[in-house]
PDB file of N, CA, C and O in Angstrom:
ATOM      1  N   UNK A   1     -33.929  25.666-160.951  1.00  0.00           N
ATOM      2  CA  UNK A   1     -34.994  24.850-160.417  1.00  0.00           C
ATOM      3  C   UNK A   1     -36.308  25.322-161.023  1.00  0.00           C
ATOM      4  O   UNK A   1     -36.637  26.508-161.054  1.00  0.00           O
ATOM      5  N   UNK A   2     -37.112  24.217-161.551  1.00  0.00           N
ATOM      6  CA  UNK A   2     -38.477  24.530-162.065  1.00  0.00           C
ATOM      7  C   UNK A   2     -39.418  24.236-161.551  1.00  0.00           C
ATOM      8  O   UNK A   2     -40.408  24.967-161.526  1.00  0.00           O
ATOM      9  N   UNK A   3     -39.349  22.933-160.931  1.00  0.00           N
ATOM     10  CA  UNK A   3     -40.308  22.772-160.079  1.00  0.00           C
ATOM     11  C   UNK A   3     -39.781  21.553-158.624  1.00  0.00           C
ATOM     12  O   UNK A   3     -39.293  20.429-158.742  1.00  0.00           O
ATOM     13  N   UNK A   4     -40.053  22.172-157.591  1.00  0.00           N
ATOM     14  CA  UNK A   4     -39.909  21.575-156.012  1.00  0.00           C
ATOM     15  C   UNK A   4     -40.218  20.069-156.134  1.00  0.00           C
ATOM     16  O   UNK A   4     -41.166  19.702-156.829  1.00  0.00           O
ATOM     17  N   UNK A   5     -39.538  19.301-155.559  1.00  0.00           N
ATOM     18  CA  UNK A   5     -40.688  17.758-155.481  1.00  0.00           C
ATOM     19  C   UNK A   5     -41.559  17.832-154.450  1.00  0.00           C
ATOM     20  O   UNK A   5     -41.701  18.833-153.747  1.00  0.00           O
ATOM     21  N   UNK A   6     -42.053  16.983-154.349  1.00  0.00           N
ATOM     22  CA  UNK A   6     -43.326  16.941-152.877  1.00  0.00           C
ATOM     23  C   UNK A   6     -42.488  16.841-151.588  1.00  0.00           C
ATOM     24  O   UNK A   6     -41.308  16.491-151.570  1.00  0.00           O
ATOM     25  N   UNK A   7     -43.044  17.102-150.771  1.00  0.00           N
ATOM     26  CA  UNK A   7     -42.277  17.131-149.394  1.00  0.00           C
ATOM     27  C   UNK A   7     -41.600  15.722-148.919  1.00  0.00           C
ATOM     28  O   UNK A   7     -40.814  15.727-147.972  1.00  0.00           O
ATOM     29  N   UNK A   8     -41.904  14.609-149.554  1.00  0.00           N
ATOM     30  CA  UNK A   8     -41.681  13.226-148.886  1.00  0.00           C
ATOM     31  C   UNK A   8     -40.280  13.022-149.642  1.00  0.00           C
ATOM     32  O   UNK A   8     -39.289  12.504-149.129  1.00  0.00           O
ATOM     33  N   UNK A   9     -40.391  13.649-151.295  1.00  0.00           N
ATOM     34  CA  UNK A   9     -39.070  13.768-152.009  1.00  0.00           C
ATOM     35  C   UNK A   9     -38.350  14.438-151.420  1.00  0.00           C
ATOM     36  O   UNK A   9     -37.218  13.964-151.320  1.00  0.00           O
ATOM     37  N   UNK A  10     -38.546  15.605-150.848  1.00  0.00           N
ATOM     38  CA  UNK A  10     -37.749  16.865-150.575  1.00  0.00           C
ATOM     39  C   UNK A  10     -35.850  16.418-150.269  1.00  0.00           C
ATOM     40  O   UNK A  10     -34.763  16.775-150.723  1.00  0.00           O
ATOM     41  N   UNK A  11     -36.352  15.485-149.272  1.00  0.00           N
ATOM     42  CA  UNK A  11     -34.656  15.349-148.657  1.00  0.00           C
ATOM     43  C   UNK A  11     -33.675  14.567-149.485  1.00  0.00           C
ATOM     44  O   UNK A  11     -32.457  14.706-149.600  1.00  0.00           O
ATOM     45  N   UNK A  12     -34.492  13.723-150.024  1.00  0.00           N
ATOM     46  CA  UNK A  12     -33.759  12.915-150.974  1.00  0.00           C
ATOM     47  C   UNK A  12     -33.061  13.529-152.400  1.00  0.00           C
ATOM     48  O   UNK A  12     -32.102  13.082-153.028  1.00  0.00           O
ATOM     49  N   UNK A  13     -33.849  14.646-152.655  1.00  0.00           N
ATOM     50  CA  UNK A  13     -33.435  15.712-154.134  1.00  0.00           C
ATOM     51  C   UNK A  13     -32.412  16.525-153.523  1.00  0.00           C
ATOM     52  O   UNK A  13     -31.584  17.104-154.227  1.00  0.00           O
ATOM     53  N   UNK A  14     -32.405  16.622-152.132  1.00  0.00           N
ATOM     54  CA  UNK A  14     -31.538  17.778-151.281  1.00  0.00           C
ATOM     55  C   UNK A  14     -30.413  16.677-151.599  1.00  0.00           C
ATOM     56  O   UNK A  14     -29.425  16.668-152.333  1.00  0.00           O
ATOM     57  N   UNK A  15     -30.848  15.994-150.950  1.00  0.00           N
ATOM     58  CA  UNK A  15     -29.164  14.891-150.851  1.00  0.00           C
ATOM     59  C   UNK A  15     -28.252  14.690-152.413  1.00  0.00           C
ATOM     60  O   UNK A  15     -27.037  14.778-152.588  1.00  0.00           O
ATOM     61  N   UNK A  16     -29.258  14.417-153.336  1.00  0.00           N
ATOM     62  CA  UNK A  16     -28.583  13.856-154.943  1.00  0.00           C
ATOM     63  C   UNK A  16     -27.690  15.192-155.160  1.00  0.00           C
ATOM     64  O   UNK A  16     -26.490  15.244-155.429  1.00  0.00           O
ATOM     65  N   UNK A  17     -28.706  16.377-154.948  1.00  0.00           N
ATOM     66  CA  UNK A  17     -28.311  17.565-155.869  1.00  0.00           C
ATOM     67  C   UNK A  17     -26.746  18.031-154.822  1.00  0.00           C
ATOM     68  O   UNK A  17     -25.758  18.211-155.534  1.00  0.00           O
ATOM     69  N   UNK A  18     -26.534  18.194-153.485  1.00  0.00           N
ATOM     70  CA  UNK A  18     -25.296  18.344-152.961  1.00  0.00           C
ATOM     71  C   UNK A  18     -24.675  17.326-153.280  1.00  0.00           C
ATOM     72  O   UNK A  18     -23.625  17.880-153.607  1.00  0.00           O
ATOM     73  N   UNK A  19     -24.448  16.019-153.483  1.00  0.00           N
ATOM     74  CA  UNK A  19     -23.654  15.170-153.846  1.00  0.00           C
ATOM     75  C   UNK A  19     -22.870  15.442-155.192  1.00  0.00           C
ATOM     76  O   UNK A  19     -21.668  15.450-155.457  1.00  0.00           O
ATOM     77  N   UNK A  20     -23.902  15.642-155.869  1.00  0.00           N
ATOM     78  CA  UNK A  20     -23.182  15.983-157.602  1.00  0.00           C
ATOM     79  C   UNK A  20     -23.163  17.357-157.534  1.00  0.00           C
ATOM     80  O   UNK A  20     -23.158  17.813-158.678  1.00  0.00           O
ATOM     81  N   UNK A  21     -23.147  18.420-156.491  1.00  0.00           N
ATOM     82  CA  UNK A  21     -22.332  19.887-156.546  1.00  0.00           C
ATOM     83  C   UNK A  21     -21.137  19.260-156.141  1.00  0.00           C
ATOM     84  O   UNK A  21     -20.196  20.015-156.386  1.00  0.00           O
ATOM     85  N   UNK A  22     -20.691  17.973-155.512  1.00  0.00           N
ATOM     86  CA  UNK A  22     -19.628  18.084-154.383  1.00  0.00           C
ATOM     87  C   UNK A  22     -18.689  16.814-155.743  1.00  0.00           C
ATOM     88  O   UNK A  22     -17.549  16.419-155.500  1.00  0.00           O
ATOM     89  N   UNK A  23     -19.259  16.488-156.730  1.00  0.00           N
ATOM     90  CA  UNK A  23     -18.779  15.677-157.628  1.00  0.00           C
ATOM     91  C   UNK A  23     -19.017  14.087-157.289  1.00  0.00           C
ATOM     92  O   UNK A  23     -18.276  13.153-157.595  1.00  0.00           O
ATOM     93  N   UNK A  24     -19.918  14.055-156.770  1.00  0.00           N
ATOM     94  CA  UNK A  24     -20.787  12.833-156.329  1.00  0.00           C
ATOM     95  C   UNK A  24     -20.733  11.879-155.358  1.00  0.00           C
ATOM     96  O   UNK A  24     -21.363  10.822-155.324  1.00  0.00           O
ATOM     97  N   UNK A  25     -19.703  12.439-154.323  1.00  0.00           N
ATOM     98  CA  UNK A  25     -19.319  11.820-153.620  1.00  0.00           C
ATOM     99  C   UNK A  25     -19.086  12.526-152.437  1.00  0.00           C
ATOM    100  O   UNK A  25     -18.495  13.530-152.835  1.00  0.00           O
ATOM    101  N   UNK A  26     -19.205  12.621-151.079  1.00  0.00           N
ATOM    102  CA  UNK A  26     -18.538  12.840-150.280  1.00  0.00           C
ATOM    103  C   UNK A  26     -18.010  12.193-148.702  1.00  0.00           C
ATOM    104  O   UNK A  26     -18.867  12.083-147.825  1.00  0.00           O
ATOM    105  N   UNK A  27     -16.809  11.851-148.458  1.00  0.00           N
ATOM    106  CA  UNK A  27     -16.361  11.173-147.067  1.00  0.00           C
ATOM    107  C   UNK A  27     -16.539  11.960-145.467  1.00  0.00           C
ATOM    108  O   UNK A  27     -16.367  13.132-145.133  1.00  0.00           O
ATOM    109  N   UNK A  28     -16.893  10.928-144.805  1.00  0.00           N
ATOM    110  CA  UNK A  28     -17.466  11.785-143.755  1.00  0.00           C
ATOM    111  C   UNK A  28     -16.924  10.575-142.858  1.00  0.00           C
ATOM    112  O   UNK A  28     -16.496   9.529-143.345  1.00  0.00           O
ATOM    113  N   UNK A  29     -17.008  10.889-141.270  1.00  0.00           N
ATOM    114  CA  UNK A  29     -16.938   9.839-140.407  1.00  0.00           C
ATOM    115  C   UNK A  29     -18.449   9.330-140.042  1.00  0.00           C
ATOM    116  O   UNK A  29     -19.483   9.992-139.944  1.00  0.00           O
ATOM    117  N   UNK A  30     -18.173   7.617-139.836  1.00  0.00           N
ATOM    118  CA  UNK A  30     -19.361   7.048-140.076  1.00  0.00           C
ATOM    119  C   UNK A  30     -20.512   7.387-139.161  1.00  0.00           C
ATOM    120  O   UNK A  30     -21.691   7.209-139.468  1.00  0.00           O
ATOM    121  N   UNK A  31     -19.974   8.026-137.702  1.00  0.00           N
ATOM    122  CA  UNK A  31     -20.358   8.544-136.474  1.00  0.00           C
ATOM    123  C   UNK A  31     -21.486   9.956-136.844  1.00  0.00           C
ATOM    124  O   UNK A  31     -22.218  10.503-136.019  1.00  0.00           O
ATOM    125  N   UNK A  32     -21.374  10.248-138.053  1.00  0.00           N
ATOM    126  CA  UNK A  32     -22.390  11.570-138.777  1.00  0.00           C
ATOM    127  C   UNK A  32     -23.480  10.861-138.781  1.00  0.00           C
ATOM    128  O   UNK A  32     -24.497  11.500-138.512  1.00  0.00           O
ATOM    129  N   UNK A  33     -23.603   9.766-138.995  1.00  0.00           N
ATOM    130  CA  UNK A  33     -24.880   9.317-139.057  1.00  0.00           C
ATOM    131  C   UNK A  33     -25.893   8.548-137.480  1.00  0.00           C
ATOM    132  O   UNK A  33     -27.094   8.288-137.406  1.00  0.00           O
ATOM    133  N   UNK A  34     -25.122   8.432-136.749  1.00  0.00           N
ATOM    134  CA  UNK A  34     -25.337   7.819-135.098  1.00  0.00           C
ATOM    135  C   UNK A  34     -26.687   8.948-135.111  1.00  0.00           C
ATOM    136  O   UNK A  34     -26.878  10.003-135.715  1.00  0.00           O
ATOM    137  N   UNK A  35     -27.556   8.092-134.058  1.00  0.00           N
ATOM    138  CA  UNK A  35     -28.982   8.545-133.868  1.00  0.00           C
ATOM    139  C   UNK A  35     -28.580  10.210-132.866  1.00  0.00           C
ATOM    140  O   UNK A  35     -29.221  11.260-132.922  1.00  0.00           O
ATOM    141  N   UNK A  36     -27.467   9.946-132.121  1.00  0.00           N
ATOM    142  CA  UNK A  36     -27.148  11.114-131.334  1.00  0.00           C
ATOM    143  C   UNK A  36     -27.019  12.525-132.062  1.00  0.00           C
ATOM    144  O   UNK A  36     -27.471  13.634-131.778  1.00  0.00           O
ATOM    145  N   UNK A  37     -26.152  12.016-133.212  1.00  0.00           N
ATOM    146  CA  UNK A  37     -25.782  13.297-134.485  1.00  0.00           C
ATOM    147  C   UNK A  37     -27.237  13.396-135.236  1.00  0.00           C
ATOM    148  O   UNK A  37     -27.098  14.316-136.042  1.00  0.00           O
ATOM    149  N   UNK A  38     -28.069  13.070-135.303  1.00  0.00           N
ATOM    150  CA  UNK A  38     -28.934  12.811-136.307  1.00  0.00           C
ATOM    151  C   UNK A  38     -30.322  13.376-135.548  1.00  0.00           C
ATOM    152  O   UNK A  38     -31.175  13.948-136.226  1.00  0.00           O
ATOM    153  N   UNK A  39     -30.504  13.180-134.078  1.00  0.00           N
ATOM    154  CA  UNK A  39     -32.113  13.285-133.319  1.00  0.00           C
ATOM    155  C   UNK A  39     -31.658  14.283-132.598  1.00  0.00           C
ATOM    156  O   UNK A  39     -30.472  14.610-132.575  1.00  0.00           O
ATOM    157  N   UNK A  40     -32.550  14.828-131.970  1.00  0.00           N
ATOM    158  CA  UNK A  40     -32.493  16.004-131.066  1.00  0.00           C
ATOM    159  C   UNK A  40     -32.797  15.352-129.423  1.00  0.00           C
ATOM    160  O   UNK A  40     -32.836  14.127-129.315  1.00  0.00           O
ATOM    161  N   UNK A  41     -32.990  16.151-128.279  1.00  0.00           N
ATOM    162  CA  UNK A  41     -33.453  15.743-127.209  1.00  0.00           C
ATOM    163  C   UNK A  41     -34.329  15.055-127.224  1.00  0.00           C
ATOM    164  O   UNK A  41     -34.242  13.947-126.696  1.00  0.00           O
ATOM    165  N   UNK A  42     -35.417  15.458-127.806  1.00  0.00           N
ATOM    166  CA  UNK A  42     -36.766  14.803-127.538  1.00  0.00           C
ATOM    167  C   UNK A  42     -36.907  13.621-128.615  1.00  0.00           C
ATOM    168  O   UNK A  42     -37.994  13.046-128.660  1.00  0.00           O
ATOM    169  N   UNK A  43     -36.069  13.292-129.326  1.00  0.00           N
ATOM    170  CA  UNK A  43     -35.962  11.795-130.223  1.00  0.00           C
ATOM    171  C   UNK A  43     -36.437  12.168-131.321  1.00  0.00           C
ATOM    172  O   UNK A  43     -36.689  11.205-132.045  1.00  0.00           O
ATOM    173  N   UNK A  44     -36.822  13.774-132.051  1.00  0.00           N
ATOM    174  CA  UNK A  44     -37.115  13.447-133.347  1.00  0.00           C
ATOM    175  C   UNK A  44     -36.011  14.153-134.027  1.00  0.00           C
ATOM    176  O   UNK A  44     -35.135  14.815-133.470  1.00  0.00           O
ATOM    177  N   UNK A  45     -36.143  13.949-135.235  1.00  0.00           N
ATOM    178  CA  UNK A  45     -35.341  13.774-135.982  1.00  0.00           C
ATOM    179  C   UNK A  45     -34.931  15.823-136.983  1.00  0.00           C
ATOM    180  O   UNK A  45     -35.757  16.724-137.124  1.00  0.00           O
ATOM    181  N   UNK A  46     -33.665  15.832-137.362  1.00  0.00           N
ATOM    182  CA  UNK A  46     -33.582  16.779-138.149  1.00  0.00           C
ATOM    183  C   UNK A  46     -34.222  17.268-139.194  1.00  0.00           C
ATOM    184  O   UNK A  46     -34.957  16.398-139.662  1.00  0.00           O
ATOM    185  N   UNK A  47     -34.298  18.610-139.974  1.00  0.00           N
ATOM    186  CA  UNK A  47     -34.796  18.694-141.018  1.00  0.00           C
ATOM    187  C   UNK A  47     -34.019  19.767-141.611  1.00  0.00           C
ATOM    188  O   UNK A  47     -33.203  20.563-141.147  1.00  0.00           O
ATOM    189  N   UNK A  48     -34.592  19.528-142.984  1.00  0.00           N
ATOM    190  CA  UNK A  48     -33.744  20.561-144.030  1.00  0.00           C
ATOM    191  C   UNK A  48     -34.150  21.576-144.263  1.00  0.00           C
ATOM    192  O   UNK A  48     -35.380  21.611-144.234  1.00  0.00           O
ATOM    193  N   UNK A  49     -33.582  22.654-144.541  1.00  0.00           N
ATOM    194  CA  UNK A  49     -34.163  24.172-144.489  1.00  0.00           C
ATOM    195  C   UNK A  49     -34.115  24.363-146.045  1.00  0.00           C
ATOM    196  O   UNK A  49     -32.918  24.633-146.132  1.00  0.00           O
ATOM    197  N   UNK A  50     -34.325  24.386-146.630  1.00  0.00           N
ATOM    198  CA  UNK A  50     -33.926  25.225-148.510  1.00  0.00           C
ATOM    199  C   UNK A  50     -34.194  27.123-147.883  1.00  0.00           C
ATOM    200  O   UNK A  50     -35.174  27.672-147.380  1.00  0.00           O
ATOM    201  N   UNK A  51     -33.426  27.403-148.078  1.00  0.00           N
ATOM    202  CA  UNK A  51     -33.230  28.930-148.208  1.00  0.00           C
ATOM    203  C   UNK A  51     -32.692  29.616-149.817  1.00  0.00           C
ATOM    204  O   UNK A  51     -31.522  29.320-150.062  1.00  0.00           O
ATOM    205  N   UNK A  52     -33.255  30.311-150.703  1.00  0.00           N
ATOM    206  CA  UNK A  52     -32.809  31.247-151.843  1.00  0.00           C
ATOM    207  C   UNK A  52     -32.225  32.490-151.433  1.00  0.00           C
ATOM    208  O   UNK A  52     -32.837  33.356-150.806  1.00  0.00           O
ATOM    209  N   UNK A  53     -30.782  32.577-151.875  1.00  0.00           N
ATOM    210  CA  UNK A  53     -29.953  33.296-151.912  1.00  0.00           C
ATOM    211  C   UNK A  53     -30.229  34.531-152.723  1.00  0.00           C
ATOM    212  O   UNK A  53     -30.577  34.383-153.895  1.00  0.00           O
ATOM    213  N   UNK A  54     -30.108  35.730-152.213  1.00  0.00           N
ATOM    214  CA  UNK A  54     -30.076  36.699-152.965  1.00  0.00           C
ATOM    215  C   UNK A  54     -29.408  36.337-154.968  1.00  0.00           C
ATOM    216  O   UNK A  54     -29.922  36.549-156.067  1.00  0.00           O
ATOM    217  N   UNK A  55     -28.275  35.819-154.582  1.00  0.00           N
ATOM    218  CA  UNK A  55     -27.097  35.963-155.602  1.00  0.00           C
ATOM    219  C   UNK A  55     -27.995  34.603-156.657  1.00  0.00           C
ATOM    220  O   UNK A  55     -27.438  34.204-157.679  1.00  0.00           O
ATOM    221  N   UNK A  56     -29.162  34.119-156.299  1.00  0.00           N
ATOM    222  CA  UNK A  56     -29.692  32.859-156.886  1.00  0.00           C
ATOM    223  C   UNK A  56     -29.527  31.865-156.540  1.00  0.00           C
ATOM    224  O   UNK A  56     -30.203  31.001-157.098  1.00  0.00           O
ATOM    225  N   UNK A  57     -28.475  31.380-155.350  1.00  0.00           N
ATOM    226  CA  UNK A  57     -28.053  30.020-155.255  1.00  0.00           C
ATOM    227  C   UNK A  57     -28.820  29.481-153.919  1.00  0.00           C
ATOM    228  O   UNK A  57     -29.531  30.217-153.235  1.00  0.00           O
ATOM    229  N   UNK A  58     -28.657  28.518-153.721  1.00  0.00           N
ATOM    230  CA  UNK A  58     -29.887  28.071-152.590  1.00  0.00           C
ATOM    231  C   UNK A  58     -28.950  27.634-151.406  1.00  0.00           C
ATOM    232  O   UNK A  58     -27.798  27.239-151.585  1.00  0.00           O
ATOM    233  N   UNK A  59     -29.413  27.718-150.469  1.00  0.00           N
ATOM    234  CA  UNK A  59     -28.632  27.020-149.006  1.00  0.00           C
ATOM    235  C   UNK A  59     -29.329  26.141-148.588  1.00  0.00           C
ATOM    236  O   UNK A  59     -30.527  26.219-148.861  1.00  0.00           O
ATOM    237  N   UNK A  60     -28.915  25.156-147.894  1.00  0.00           N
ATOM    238  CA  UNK A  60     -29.219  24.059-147.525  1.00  0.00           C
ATOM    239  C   UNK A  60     -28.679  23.865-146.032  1.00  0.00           C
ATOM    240  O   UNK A  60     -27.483  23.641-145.844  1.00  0.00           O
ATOM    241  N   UNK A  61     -29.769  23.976-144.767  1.00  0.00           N
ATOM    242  CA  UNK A  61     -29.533  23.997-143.289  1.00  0.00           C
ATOM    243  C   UNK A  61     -30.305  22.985-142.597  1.00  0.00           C
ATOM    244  O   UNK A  61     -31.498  22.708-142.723  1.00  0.00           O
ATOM    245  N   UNK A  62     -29.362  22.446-141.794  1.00  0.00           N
ATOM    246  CA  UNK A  62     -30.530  21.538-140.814  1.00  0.00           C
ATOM    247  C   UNK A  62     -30.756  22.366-139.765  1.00  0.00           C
ATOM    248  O   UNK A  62     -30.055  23.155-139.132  1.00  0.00           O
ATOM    249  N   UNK A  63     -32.247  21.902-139.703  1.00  0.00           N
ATOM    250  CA  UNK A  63     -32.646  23.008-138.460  1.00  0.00           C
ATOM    251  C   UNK A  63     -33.645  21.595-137.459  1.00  0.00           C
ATOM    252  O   UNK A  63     -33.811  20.459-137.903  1.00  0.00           O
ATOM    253  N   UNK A  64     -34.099  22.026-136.276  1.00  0.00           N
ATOM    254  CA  UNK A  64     -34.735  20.999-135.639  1.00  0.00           C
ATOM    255  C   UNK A  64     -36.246  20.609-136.651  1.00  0.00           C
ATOM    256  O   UNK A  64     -36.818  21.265-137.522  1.00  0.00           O
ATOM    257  N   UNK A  65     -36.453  19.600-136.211  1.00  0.00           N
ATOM    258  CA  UNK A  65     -38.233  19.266-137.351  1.00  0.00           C
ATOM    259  C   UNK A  65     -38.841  19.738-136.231  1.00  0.00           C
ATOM    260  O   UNK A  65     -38.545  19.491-135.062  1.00  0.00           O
ATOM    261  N   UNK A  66     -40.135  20.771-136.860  1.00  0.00           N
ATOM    262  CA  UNK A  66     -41.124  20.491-136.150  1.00  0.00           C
ATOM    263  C   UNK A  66     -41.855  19.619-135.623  1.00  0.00           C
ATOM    264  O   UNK A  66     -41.822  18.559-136.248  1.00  0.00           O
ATOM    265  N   UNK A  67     -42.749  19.616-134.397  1.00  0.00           N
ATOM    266  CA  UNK A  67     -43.394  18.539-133.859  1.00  0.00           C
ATOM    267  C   UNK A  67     -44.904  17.932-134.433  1.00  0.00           C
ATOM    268  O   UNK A  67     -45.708  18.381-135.250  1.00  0.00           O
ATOM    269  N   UNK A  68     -44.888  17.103-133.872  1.00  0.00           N
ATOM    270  CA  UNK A  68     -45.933  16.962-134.765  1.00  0.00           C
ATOM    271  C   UNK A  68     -45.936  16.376-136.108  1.00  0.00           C
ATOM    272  O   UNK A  68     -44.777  16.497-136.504  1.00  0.00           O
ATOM    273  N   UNK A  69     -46.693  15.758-137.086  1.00  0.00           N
ATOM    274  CA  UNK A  69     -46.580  15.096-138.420  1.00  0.00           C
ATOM    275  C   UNK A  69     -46.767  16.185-139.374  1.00  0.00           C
ATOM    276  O   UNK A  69     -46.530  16.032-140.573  1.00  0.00           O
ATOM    277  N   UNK A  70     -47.107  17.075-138.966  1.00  0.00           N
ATOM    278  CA  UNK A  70     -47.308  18.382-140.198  1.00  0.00           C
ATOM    279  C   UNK A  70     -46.047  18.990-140.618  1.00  0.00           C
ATOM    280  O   UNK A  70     -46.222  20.028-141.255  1.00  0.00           O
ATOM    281  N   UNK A  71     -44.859  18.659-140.454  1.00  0.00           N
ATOM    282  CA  UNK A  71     -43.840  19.899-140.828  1.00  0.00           C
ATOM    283  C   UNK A  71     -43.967  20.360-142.682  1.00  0.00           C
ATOM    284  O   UNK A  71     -43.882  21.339-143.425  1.00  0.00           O
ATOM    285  N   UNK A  72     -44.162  19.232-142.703  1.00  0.00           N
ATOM    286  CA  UNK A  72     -44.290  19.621-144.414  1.00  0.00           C
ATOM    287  C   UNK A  72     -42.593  20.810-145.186  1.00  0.00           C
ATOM    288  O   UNK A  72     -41.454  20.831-144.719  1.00  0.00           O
ATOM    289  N   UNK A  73     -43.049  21.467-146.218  1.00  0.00           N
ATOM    290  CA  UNK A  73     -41.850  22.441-146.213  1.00  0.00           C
ATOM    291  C   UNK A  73     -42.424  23.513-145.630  1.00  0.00           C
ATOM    292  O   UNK A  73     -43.540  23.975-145.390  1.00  0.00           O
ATOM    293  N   UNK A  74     -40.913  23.824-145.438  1.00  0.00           N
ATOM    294  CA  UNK A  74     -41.327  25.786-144.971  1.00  0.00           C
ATOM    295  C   UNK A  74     -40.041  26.317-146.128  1.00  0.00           C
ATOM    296  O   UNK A  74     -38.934  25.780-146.138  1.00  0.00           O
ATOM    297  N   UNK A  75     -40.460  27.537-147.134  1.00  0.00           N
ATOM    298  CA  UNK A  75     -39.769  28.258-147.575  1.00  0.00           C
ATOM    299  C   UNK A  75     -39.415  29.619-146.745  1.00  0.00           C
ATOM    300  O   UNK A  75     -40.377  30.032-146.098  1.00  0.00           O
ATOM    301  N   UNK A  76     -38.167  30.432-146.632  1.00  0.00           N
ATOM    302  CA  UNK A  76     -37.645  31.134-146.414  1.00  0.00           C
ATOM    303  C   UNK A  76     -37.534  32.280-147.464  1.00  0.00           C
ATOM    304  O   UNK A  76     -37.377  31.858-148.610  1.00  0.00           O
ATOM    305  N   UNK A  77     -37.561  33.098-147.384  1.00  0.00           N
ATOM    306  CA  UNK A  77     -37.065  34.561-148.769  1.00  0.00           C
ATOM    307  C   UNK A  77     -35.924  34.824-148.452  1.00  0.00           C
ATOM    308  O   UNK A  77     -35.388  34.817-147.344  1.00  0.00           O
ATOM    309  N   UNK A  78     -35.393  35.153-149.818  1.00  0.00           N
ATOM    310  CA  UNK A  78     -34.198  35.621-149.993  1.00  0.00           C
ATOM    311  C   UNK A  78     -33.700  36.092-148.725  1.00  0.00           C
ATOM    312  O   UNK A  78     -34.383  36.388-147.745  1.00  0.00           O
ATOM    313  N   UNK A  79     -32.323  36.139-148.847  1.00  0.00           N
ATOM    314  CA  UNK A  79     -31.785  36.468-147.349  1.00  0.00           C
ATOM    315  C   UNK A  79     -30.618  37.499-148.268  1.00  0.00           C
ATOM    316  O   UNK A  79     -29.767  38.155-147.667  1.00  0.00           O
TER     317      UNK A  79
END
């Protein structure tokens, strides 16, 4: 990775780049996507974590979104 996209890209580069690690495709039940699997209590929505791996490789976690319109990214250090 050389350079991050902007935060509005962020999820969408998350999504392409696991798809074509996974060979571009992956099957899921359609129920992964229901607002229940997808929102938290309070109705907003998930977010993606990017974490860098010691070993170089990156992780990819949903964690709750912050509140508020600011979440923007948050980077993590090596773990």
């Amino acid at each position: 990775m050389t350079k991050l996209p902007e935060p509005a890209d962020m999820s969408h580069a998350m999504l392409i780049g696991l798809l074509m690690h996974l060979g571009g495709s992956y099957d899921m039940p359609a129920d992964a996507l229901s607002v229940d699997a997808l929102g938290t209590p309070d109705g907003s929505f998930h977010a993606v974590e990017l974490g860098i791996l010691e070993d170089g490789q990156v992780r990819l976690s949903v964690v709750p979104r912050p509140s508020g319109d600011a979440g923007g990214l948050q980077f993590r250090g090596r773990e």
